[in-house]
C-alpha positions in Angstrom: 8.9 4.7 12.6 5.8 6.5 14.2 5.0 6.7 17.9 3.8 3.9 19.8 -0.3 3.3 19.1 -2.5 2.0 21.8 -2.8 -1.3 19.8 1.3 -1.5 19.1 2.2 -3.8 16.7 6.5 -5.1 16.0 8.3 -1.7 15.2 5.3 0.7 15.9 2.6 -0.5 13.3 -0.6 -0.3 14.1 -1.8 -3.4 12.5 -1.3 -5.7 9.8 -3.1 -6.8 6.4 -2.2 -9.6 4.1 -3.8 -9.2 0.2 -4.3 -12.7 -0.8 -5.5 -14.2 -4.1 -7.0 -17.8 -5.0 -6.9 -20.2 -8.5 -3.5 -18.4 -10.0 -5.9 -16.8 -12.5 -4.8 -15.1 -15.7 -6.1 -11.3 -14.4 -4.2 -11.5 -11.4 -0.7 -11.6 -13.4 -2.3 -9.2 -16.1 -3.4 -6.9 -13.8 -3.1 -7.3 -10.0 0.8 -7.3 -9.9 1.6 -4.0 -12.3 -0.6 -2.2 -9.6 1.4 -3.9 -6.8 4.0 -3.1 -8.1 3.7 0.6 -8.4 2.6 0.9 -4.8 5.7 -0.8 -3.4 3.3 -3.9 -1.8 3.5 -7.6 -1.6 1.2 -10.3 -1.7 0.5 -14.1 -1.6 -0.7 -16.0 -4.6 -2.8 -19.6 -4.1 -2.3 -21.6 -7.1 -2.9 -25.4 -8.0 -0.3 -27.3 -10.2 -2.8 -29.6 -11.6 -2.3 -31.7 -14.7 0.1 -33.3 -16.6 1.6 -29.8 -17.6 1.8 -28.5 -13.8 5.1 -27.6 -14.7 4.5 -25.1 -17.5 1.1 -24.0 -15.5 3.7 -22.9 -12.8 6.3 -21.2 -14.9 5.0 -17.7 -15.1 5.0 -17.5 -11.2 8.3 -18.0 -10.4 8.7 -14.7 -11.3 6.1 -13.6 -9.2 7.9 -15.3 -6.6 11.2 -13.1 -7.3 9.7 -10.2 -7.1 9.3 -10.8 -3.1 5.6 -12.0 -3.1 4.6 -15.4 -2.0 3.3 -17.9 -4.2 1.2 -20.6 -2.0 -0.5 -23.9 -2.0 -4.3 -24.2 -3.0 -3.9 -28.0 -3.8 -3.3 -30.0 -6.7 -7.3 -30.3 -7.9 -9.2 -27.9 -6.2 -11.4 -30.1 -4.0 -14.3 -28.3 -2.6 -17.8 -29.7 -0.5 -19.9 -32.3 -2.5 -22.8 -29.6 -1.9 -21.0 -27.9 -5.3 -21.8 -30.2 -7.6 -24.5 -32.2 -9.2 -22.7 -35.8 -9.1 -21.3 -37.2 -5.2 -17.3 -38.0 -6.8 -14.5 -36.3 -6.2 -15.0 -34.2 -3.6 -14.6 -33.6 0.1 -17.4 -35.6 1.7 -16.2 -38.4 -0.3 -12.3 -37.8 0.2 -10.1 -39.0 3.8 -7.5 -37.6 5.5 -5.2 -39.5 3.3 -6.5 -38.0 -0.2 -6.0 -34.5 1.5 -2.4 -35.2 2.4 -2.1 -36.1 -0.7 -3.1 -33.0 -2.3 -1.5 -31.1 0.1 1.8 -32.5 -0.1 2.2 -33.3 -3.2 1.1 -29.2 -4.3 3.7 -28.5 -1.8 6.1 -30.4 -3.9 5.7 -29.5 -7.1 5.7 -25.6 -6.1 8.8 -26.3 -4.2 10.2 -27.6 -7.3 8.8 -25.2 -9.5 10.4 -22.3 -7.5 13.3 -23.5 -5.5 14.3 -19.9 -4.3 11.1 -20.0 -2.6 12.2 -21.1 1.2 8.8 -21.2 2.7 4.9 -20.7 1.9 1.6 -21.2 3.0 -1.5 -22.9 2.3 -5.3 -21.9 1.1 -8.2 -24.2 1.6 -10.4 -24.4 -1.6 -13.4 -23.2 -1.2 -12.8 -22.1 2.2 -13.5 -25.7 3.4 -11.5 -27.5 6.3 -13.4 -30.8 6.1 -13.6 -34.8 4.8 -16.5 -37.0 5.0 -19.6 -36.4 6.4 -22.2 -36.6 9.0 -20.4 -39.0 11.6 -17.3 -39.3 9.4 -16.7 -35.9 8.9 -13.4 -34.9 10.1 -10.9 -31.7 10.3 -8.1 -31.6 7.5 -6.6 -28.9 9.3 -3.9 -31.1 11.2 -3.2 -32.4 7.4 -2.4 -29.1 6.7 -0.1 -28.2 9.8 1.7 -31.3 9.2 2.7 -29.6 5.8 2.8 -25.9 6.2 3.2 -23.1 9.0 0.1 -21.7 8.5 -3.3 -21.9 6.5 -5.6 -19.3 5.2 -9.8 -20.2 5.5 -12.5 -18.0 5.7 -13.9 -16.0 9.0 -15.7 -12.9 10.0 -12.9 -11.4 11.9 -9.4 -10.5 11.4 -7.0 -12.5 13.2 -5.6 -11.6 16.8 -1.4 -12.3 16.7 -1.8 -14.6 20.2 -4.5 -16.4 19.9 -5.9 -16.9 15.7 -5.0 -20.7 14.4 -2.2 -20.2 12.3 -3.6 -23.0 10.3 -6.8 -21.9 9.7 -6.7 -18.7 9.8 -9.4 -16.2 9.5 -10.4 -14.2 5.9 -12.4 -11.7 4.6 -13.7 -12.4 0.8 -13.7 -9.5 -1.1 -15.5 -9.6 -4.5 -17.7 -7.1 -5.6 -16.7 -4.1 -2.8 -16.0 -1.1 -3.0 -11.9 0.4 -2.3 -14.1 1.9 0.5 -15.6 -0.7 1.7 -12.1 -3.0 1.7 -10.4 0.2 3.5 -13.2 0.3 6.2 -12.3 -3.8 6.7 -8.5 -3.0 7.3 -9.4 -0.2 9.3 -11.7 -1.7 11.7 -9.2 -4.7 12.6 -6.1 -2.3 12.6 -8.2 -0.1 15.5 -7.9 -3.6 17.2 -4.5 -4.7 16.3 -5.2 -7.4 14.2 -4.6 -8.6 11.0 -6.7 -8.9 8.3 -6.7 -11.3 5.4 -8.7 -9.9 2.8 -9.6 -12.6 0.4 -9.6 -11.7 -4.0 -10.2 -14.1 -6.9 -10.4 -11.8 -10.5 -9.2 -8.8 -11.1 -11.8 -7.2 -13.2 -12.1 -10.0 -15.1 -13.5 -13.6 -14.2 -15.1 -15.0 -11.5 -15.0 -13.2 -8.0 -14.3 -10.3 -9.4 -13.2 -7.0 -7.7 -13.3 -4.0 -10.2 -9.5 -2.7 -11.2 -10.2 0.7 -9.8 -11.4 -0.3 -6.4 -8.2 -2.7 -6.4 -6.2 0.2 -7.1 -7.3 2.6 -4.8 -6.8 -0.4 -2.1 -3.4 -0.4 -3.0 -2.3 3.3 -3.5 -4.4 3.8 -0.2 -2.1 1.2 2.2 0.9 2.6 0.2 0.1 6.0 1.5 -0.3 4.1 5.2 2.8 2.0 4.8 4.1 3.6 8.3 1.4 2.4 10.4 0.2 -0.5 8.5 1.9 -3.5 7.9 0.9 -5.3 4.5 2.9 -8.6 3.8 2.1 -12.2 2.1 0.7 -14.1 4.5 3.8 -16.5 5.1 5.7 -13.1 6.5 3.2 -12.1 9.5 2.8 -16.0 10.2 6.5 -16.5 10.6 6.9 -13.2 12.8 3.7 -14.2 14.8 5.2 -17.6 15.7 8.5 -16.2 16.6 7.2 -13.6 19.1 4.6 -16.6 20.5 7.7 -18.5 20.9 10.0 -15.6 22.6 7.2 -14.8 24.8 6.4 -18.5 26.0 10.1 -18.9 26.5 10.7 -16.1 28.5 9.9 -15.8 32.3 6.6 -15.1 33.6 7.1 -11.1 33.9 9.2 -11.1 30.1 5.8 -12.9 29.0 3.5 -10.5 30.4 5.4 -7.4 28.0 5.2 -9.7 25.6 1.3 -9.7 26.0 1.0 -6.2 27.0 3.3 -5.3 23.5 0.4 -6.9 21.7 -2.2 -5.3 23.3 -3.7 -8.9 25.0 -6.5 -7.8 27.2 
């Protein structure tokens, strides 16, 4: 491993970066995991078993799953802000906690079921939203969600700090439509600060949300060249490690803690 950086990371990295991807869409099997693949990286996959054939909708991703990336919870339906639509039903402002618990819980089950090798995974909130109800109603689903999972990916204009980012809501950056450059310059700004970034796709150069497959390539090949100082893992990986070393250093006495701190660069 390489020398200690300034902004030292578990076993000398730098920082870390999580490639996620939302709706279990067609381009992201097609394309997205050959060019994993051949750049040794792994990833986490938000999918929703809707319908009455969840089962077969899940099928092709248990391979995904055995191939050492993550395959995640986005909900059963998709529910996203009323604000989308034309017509006030079936959405968030007119959904409570206990609708959300069932979509979380019950797209928990059916993935566990789906892919029983699969020991643990995380959770994506559709359409980056985190709420139910509205005006004075409107609360938080984000407790729904820690009830559920250990950790939850949202949408933020940062990359997460390891002691102090909500692991259930954490922090995201969508990526559609940049450049490789631009995506590098985002991993490279929150790995200067020892953070880790979530960057955020939806199609691979097809669909909606779409990143070109060139720019997603050269992404890929580029954090495979930086493997040594840059730590890319699904997002359920750097969640569990994050909660381990929160829990080692709150354990520990008062000068243990403060390495702990000073390890991760805490200011």
């Amino acid at each position: 491993m390489p020398g200690k950086h300034p902004h030292s990371w578990r076993d000398g990295y730098e920082g870390a970066v999580s490639l996620t991807f939302d709706d279990g869409m067609q381009s992201q099997l097609d394309r997205a995991l050959p060019i994993l693949a051949e750049n040794g990286l792994s990833a986490t996959f938000y999918v929703n078993p809707r319908g009455p054939d969840w089962r077969g909708l899940l099928a092709p991703w248990r391979s995904v799953a055995e191939a050492g990336h993550e395959v995640g919870n986005h909900t059963v339906n998709h529910p996203c802000s009323c604000a989308f639509k034309e017509v006030r039903a079936d959405c968030l402002e007119t959904m409570t906690l206990d609708d959300m618990d069932w979509e979380i819980g019950e797209g928990r089950r059916r993935i566990t079921e789906a892919i029983p090798e699969q020991a643990d995974f995380t959770f994506c909130y559709p359409c980056y939203h985190a709420h139910v109800g509205e005006g004075p109603g409107r609360q938080s689903y984000v407790p729904v969600v820690a009830r559920h999972h250990i950790a939850g990916r949202g949408k933020g204009d940062f990359a997460n700090h390891p002691l102090t980012a909500d692991l259930h809501h954490l922090y995201s950056f969508p990526v559609e439509r940049l450049a490789c450059s631009e995506m590098i310059g985002l991993v490279e700004e929150a790995v200067s600060q020892g953070r880790w970034a979530v960057l955020t796709f939806h199609g691979i150069a097809d669909g909606h949300l779409a990143v070109t497959e060139t720019d997603f390539g050269g992404l890929c090949a580029w954090l495979g060249e930086h493997r040594d100082r840059i730590w890319t893992a699904p997002v359920v990986a750097v969640a569990k490690a994050i909660r381990t070393w929160r829990s080692a250093g709150s354990n520990r006495s008062d000068d243990a803690a403060a390495s702990v701190r000073t390890a991760w660069n805490e200011p």
